[in-house]
Each structure stands twice: as structure tokens, then as C-alpha cells.
C-alpha positions as CSV (number, residue, x, y, z in Angstrom):
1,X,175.5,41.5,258.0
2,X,172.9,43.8,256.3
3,X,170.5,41.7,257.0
4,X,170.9,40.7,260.8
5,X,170.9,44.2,261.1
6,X,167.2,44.4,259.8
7,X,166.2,41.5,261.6
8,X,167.8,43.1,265.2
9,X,165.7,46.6,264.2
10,X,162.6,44.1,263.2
11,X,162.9,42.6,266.9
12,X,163.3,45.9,268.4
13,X,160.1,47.6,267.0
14,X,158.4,45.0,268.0
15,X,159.3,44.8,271.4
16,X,157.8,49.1,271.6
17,X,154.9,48.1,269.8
18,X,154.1,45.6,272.7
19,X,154.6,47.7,275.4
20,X,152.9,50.2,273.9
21,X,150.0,47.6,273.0
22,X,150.3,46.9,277.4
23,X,150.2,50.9,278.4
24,X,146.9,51.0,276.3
25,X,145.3,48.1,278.0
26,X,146.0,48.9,281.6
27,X,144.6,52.5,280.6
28,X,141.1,51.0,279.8
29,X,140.9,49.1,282.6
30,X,138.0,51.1,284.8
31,X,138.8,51.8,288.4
32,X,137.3,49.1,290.8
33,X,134.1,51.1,293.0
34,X,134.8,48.4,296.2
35,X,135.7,50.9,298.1
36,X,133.6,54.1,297.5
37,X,131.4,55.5,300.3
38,X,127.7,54.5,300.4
39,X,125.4,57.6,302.2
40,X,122.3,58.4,302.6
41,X,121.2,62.4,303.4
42,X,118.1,63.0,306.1
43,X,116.7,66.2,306.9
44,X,114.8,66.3,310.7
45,X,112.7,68.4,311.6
46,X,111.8,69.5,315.3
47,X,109.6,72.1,316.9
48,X,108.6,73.1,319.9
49,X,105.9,75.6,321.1
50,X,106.6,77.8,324.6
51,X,104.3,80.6,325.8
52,X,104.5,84.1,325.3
53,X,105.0,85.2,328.9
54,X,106.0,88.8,328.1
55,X,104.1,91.8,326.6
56,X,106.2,94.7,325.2
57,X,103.7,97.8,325.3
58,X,103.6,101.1,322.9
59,X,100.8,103.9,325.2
60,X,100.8,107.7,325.3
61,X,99.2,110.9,326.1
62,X,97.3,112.3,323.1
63,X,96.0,116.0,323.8
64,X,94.4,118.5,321.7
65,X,93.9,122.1,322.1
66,X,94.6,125.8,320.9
67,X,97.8,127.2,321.5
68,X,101.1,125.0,321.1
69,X,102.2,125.9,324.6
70,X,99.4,125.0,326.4
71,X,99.6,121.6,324.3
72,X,102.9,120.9,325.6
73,X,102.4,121.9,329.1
74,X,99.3,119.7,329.2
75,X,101.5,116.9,327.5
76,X,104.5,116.9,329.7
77,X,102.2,116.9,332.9
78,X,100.2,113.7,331.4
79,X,103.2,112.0,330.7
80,X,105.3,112.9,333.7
81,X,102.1,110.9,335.4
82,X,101.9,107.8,333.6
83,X,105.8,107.7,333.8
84,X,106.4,107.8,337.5
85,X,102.9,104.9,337.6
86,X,105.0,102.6,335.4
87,X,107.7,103.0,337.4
88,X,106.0,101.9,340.6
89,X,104.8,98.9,338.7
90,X,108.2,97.8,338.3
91,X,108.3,97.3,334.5
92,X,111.4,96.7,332.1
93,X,112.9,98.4,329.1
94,X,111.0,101.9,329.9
95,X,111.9,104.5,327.1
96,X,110.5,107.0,325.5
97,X,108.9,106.0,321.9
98,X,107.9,109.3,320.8
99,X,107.3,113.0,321.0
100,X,105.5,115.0,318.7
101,X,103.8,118.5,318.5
102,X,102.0,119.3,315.4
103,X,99.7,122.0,313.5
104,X,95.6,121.5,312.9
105,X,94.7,122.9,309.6
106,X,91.4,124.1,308.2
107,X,91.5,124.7,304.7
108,X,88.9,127.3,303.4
109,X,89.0,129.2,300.1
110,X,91.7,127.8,298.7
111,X,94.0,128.8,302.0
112,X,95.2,126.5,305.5
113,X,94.6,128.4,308.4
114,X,96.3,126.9,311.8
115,X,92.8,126.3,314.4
116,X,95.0,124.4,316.9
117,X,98.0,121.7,317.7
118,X,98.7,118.1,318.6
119,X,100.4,116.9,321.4
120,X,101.8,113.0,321.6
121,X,103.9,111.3,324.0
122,X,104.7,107.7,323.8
123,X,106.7,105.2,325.9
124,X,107.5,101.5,325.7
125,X,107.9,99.1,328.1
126,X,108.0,95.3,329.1
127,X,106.2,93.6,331.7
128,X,104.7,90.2,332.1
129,X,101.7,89.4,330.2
130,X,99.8,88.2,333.4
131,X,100.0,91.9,334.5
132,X,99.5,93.9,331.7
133,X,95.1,93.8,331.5
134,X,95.8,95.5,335.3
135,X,98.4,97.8,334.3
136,X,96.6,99.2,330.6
137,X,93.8,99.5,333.0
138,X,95.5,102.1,335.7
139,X,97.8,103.7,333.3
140,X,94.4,104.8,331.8
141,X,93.0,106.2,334.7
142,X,96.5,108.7,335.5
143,X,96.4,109.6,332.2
144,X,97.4,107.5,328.6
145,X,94.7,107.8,325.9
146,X,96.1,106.1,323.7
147,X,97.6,102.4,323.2
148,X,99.6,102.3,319.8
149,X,101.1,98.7,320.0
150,X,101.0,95.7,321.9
151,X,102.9,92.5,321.6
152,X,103.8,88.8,323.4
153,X,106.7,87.3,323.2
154,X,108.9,84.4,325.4
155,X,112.2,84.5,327.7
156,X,115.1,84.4,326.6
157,X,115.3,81.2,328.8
158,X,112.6,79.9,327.8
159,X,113.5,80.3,324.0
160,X,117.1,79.2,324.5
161,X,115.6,75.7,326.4
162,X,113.5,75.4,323.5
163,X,115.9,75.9,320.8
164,X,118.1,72.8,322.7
165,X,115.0,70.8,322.2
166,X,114.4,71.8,318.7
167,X,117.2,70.0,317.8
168,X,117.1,67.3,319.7
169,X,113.5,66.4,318.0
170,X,115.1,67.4,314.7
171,X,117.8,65.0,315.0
172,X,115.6,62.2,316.6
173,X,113.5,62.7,313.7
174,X,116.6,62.4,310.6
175,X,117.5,58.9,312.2
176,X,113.8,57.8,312.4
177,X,113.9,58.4,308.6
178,X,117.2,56.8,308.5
179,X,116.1,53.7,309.9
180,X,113.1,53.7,307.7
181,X,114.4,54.2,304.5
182,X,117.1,51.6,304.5
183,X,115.3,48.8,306.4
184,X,112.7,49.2,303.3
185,X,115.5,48.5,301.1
186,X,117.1,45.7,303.2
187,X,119.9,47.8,303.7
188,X,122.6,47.7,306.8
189,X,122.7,51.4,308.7
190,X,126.1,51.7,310.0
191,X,128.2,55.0,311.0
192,X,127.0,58.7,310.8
193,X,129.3,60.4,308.6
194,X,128.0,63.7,308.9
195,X,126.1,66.3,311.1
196,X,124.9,69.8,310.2
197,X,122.4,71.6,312.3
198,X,120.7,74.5,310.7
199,X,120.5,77.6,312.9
200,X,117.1,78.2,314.9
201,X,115.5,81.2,314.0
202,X,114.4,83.5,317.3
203,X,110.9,84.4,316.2
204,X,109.3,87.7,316.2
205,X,107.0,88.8,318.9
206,X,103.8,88.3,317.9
207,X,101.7,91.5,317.2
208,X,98.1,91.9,319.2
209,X,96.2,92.9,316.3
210,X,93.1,95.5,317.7
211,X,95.6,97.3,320.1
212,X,96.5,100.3,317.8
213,X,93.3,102.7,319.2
214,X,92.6,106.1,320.4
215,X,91.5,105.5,324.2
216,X,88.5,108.0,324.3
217,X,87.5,107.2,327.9
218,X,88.9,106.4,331.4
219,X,86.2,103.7,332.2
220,X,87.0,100.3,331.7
221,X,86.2,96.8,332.9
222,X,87.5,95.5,335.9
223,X,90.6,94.2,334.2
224,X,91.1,94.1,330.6
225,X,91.7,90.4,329.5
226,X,95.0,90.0,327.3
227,X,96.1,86.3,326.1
228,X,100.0,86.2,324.9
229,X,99.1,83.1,323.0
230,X,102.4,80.9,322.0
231,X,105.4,81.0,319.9
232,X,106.9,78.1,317.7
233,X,110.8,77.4,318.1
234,X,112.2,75.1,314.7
235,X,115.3,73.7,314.1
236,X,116.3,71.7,311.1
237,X,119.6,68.6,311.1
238,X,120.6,66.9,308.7
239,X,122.5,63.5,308.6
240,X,124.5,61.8,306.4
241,X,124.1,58.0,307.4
242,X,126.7,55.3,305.7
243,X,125.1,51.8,305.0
């Protein structure tokens, strides 16, 4: 009896040691890769240039003299002038920019003495770059003297078309790559996966460089010549192609 009890025990051990032996080898066995998703990531790139058709303008009245009342009477007349001439001319976005009265100093022995004051108005404004040679050239003549900023920049229109564009070329562009890259490799393009468009940025006007000057004189040429030149509109996709 003793000993077909041993032998039943011996059989039994066995039988765990097998399974056991089973669990371990089905754990080894490395998941099959048949199935896993093959991409391939494109970036596109698009741009698109439109023209500046808009000028946003910085001018003023600049006056010197002795007392700071006279200064500001002087001022306000100036101003009021060049105002009510922008407004005939139909422009956008008229505000005032600035207005400043300040002290002259002369310094002698070791002390500041006040020998007069500064007067500035400024106001800015939007009109069409086709227009604005003309208008610099009359605002002159009623009374600016002084033109601190100018700068050129598109519609929103005109940018919001472009940005539409932008990504259009950008996307055209990632599936040109696409294509490329895997018929090098003799591989099959199928479905795109994945889309994500990078946001265009709205660029900044762009800044006329010599326009920050004193205007010391009411004679100018026939029309002052101003160019808006262009602006560049980019937008960036990118596409995850499976093959």
C-alpha cells in the first residue's frame, strides 16, 4: 500500500511539473508583428506671397517755442488742421498716438535753467498704400512736421485667402514626398492615417525703414513715391501615410 502511495504522489508531481514546463514555453513565445501598423511621417511646406496693399501711418505736429502756453495753443491749432485733412481723405483707424509738452534745458554752471518747451502731437491712421505718397504730401503742407512711423501690410482677405492656399501647397507638397520616398524603396502607399496642420502665423507689418524723420520743410516732390513691397504667408502639414 505504502508504496502505491508513492508511486500515485510520483505521478502527480509530475503531471505539475509538465504544466509548469508548458506555462513557461508559451511565455517565451514572442508576439507575431503581422499585424502592426507601417507609417511613414511628411512634413509640407507651402507659402504664398500677397502684396502689402495697406500703410498704417505714425505723423504729428512738432513745435517749439518759449512759453508752454503758447506751445500748446500752437500745437492744438496744427493738429486740429491735419486732423480734420485726414478726415476728408477718408482714412481708417484715426486715433491719437501721442501728446506731449516738455521743458528745454540749458545747463550752465553747474545749474538747468528752463529756455523754452516742446510741443508733439501724433496720430495714426490706415489708408491704402497707393494713396499714401499723395496724402504724406498734403498733410505736410496743413501742418505735420514730422513722420515717426510708417508701415505696409495686407487685408485681412487677402491674408485669410492666402493662408487657405498655404496649406493647400503644404499638403500637396507632404504627399509629393510621400510618393517619393516609398516608390524609392519599392514600397506600396496606401491610406493616410493622419493629418495635422500647423497654424499659419499672420505676419507683422513690415516696417519702412527711413520714415522716422523730423520734416524740416513744407516743399516736396510732386508725390512722394512709397512701395508696400510684399508679405510671405507659411503653413506647415504633416502626414502620416501607411504603406
Amino acid at each position: 500500500m505504502l508504496l502505491n502511495h508513492r508511486f500515485k504522489m510520483g505521478l502527480i508531481a509530475l503531471s505539475f511539473l509538465g504544466l509548469a514546463a508548458c506555462q513557461a514555453g508559451t511565455a517565451q513565445v514572442p508576439p507575431s508583428n503581422s499585424g502592426s501598423l507601417r507609417t511613414l511621417s511628411v512634413t509640407g511646406e507651402g507659402n504664398v506671397k500677397i502684396p502689402a496693399t495697406l500703410t498704417q501711418v505714425r505723423l504729428g505736429v512738432e513745435v517749439q517755442g518759449k512759453t508752454a502756453q503758447d506751445i500748446q495753443k500752437e500745437v492744438a491749432a496744427r493738429s486740429r488742421a491735419v486732423v480734420d485733412f485726414l478726415k476728408t481723405q477718408n482714412v481708417e483707424q484715426l486715433q491719437t498716438a501721442g501728446i506731449n509738452l516738455n521743458p528745454n534745458y540749458n545747463y550752465a554752471n553747474g545749474q538747468q535753467k528752463i529756455v523754452g518747451y516742446t510741443g508733439t502731437n501724433t496720430v495714426s491712421f490706415q489708408i491704402e498704400t497707393a494713396k499714401v505718397g499723395n496724402l504724406l504730401d498734403k498733410a505736410i503742407e496743413v501742418g505735420a512736421t514730422r513722420i515717426d512711423g510708417v508701415s505696409f501690410k495686407a487685408t485681412e482677405d487677402a491674408i485669410e485667402k492666402a493662408q487657405q492656399e498655404a496649406i493647400q501647397d503644404a499638403t500637396q507638397d507632404a504627399r509629393t514626398q510621400a510618393t517619393s520616398a516609398l516608390s524609392s524603396l519599392n514600397l506600396k502607399q496606401k491610406e493616410i492615417v493622419n493629418i495635422s496642420i500647423n497654424p499659419t502665423q499672420v505676419p507683422q507689418p513690415i516696417p519702412y525703414q527711413h520714415a522716422a524723420q523730423a520734416l524740416e520743410s513744407t516743399e516736396a516732390e510732386p508725390t512722394t513715391p512709397v512701395e508696400g513691397g510684399e508679405q510671405t504667408i507659411s503653413a506647415s502639414v504633416l502626414l502620416q501615410v501607411k504603406y
